[in-house]
C-alpha positions as CSV (number, residue, x, y, z in Angstrom):
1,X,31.2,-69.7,31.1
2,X,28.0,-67.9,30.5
3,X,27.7,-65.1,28.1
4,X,26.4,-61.4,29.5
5,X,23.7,-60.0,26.9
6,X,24.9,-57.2,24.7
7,X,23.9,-54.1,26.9
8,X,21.6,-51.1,24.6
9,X,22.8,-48.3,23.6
10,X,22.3,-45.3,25.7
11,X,19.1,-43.9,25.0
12,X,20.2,-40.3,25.4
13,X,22.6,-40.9,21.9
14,X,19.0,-42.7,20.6
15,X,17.3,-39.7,21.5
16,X,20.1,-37.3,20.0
17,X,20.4,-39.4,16.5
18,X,16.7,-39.4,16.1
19,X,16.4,-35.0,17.1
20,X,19.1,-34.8,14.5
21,X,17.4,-36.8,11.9
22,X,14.4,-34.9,13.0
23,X,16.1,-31.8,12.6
24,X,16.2,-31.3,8.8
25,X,12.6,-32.3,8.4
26,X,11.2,-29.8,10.5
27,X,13.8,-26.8,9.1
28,X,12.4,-27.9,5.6
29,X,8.6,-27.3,7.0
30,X,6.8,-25.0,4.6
31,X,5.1,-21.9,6.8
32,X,1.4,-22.0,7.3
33,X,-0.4,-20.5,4.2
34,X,-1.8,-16.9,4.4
35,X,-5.5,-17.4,4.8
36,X,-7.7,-14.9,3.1
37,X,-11.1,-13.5,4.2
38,X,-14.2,-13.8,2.0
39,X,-15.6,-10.0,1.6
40,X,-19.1,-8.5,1.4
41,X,-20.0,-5.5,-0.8
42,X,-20.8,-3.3,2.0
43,X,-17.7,-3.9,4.3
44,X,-15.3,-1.2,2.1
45,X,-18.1,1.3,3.4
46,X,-17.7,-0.7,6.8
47,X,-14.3,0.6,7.0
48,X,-14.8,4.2,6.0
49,X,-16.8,4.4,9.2
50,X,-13.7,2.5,11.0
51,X,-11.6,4.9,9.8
52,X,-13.8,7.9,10.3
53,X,-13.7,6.3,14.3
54,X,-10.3,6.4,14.5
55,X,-9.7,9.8,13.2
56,X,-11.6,11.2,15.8
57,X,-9.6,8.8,18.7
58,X,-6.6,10.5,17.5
59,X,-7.0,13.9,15.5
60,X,-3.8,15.4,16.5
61,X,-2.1,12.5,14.6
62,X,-4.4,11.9,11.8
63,X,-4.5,16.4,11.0
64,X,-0.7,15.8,10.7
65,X,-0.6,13.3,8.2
66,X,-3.7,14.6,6.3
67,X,-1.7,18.2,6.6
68,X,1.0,16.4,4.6
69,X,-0.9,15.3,2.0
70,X,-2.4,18.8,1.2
71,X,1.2,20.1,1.2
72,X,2.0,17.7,-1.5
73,X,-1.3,18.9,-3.3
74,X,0.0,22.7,-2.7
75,X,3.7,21.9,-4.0
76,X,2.3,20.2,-7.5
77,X,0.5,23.4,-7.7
78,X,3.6,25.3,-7.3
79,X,5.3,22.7,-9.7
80,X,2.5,23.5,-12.2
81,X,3.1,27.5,-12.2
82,X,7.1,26.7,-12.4
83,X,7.6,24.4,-14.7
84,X,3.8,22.5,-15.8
85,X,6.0,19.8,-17.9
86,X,6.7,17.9,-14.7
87,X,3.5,18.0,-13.0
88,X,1.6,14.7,-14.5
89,X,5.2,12.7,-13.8
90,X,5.2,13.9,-10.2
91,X,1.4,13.6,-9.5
92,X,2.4,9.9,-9.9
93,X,5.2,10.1,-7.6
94,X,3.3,11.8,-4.9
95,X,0.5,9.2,-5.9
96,X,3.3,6.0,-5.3
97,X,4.2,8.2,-1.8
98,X,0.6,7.7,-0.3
99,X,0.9,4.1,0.9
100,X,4.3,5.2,2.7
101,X,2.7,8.4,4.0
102,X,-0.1,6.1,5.7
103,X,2.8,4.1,7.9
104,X,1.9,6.1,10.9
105,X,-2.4,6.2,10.5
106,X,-1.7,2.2,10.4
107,X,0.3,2.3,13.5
108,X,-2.0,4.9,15.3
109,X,-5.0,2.2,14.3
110,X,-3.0,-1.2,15.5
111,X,-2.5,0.9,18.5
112,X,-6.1,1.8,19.4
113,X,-7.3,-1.9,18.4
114,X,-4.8,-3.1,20.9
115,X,-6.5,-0.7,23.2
116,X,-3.6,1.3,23.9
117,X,-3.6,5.4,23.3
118,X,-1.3,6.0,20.0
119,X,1.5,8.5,20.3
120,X,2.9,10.6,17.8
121,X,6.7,10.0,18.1
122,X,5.6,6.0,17.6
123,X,3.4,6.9,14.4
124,X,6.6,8.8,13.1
125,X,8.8,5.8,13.8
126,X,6.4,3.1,12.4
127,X,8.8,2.2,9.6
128,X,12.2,1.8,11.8
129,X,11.2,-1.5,12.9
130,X,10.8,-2.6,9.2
131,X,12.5,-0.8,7.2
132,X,14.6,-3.4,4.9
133,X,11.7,-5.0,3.6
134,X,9.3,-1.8,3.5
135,X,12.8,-0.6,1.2
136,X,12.7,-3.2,-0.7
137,X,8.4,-2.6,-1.5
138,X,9.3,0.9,-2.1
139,X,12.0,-0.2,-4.8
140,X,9.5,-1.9,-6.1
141,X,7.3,1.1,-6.3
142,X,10.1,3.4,-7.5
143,X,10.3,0.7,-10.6
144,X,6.8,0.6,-11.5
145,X,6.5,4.8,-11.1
146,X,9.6,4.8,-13.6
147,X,8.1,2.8,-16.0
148,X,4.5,4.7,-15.7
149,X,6.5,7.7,-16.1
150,X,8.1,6.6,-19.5
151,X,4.9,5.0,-20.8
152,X,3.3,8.5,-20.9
153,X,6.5,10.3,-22.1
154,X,5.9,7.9,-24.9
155,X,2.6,8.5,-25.4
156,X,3.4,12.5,-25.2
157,X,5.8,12.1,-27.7
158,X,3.3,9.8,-30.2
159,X,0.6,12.1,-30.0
160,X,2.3,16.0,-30.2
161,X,4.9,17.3,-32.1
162,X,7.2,17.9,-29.3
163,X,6.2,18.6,-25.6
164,X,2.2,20.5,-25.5
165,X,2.7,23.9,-23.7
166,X,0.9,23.3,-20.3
167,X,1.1,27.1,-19.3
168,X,-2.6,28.2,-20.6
169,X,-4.2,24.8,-18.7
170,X,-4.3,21.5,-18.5
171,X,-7.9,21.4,-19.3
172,X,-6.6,22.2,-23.1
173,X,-5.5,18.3,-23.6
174,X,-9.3,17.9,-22.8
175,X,-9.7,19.1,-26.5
176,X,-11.8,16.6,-28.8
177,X,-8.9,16.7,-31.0
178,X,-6.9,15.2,-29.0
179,X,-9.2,12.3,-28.1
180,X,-6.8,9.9,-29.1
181,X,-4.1,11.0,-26.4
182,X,-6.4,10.9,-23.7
183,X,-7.5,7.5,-24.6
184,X,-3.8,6.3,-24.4
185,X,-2.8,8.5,-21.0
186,X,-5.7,7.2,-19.4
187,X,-6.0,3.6,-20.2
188,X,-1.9,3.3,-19.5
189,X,-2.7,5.1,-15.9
190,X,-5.7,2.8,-15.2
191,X,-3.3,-0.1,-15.7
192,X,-0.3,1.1,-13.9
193,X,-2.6,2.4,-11.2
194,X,-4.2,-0.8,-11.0
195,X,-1.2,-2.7,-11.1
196,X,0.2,-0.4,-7.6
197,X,-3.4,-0.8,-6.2
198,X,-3.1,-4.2,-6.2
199,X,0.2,-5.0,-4.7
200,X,-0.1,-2.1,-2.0
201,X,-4.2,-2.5,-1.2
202,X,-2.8,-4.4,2.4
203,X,0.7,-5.5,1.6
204,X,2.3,-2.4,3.8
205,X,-0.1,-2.7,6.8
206,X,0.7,-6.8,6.6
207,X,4.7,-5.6,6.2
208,X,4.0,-3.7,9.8
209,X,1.4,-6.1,11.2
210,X,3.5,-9.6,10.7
211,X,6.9,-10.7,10.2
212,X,6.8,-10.9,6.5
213,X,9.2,-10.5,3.6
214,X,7.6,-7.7,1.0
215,X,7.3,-9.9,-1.6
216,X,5.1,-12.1,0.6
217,X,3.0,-9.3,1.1
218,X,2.8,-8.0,-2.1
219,X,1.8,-11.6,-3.5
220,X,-0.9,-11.6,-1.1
221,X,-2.0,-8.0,-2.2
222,X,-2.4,-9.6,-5.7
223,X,-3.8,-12.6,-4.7
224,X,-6.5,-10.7,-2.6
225,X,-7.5,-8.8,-5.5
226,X,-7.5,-11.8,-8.2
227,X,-9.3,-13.5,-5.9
228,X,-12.2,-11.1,-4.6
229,X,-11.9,-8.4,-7.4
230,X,-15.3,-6.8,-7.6
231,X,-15.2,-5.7,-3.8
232,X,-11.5,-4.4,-4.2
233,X,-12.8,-2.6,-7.6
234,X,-15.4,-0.9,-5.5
235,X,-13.1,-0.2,-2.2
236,X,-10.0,1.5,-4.8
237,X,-13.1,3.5,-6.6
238,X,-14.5,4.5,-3.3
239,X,-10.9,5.6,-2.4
240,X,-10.2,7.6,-5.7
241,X,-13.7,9.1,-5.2
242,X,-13.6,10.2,-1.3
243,X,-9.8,11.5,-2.2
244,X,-10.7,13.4,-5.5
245,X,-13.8,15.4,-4.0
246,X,-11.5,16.1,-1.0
247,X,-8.8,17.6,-3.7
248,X,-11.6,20.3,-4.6
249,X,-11.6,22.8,-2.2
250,X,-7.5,23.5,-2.6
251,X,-6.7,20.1,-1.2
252,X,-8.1,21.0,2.3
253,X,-10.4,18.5,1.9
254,X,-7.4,15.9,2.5
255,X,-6.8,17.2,6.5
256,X,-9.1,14.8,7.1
257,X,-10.3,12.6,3.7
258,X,-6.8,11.3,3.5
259,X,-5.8,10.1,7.3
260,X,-9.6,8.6,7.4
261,X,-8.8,6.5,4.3
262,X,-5.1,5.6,5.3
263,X,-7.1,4.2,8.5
264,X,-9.8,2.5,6.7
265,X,-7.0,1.2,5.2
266,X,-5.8,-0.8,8.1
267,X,-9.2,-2.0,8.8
268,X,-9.6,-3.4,5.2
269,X,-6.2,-5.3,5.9
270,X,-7.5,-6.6,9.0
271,X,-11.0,-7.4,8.1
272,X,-9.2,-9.6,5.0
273,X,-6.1,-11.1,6.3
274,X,-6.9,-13.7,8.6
275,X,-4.8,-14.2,12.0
């Protein structure tokens, strides 16, 4: 009586035990790392004349936005003749709105570098496709403009006996005497300012851009900055100077400073984020 060999097992159950085992290992796979760009001094300037390029690809779109920037220039003025105590806390409001504001200039951009013709509906809905996690950036936002917001109530209430009356002018806390205020309101701005700078210089572009969690974005932001901070010192002064001369002339200036930056802004994403 001879003996049959044992027959194998099937290999389509060898193949099924060995994807299963498989399985967990590749779930557990870390994604790719977020490769940053090294930077040159004269790229910010670089993107200026991106941007400048793109406002004139689309100026219907880019007048709109830059029309809503001088609006919120006009209504702190208003704010200021109503009631002047509020002005400083919502100047930083409107300050935390600008990355926000810029959604549809980075839309109209992505569009024209995909060489497609941006429309003006699609600018206006850049955010729907993203909104959670731009929600949960602007959260983040709303915290640090909070906290800015209480620093220099602090400092207000440190330096003056009671609230200064803003109704002759705001140039009056320019007053050597009150050196010592100014010190403490600007040094806390610089480092709130510089603290939103850094996590917003490409995190919302890379929010819109990729399919990537704010917090991903923001870190990035950060680690952008820590990383390459001389050239992103000079791109966030060139952006506070091009900005402020624009605010001169009644905020008219920003019709067009303001979209040209928020595209430039793109650009800068693009030019340091790598694929």
């Amino acid at each position: 009586m001879s003996l049959s060999p044992e027959a194998p097992p099937p290999s389509s159950a060898t193949d099924a035990t060995a994807d299963a085992a498989a399985a967990p290992a590749q779930e557990a796979a870390p994604p790719p790392p977020i490769v940053l760009r090294p930077l040159g001094w004269r790229d910010p300037l670089h993107w200026l004349r991106l941007g400048w390029r793109d406002f004139l690809r689309c100026p219907g779109i880019g007048v709109f936005y830059g029309g809503c920037f001088a609006l919120m220039g006009w209504a702190l003025l208003g704010v200021y003749g109503h009631a002047p105590a509020y002005t400083l806390a919502l100047s930083a409001g409107f300050l935390l709105m600008g990355p926000f504001m810029c959604l549809g200039l980075y839309r109209a951009s992505q569009r024209l570098e995909a060489g497609e013709t941006p429309d003006f509906g699609d600018s206006l809905m850049a955010w729907d496709t993203r909104i959670g996690q731009l929600g949960i950036f602007g959260f983040v936002l709303l915290v640090l403009e909070m906290l800015w917001g209480r620093a220099t109530l602090v400092i207000f209430a440190v330096s003056f006996d009671g609230m200064p009356d803003f109704k002759g002018s705001l140039l009056a806390l320019l007053d050597p005497q009150n050196i010592g205020f100014i010190a403490g309101w600007v040094g806390v701005g610089a480092i709130f300012a510089g603290l939103i700078f850094a996590i917003s210089v490409v995190s919302i572009p890379m929010i819109l851009h990729r399919q990537t969690d704010a917090i991903t974005a923001a870190l990035t932001s950060m680690r952008l900055v820590l990383s390459q901070p001389g050239v992103m010192l000079w791109w966030g002064l060139l952006i506070a100077f091009v900005v402020g001369l624009a605010m001169l002339p009644g905020f008219a200036g920003l019709l067009v400073a303001a979209p040209v930056v928020g595209h430039a802004s793109w650009h800068a994403y693009r030019a340091a984020v790598a694929d």
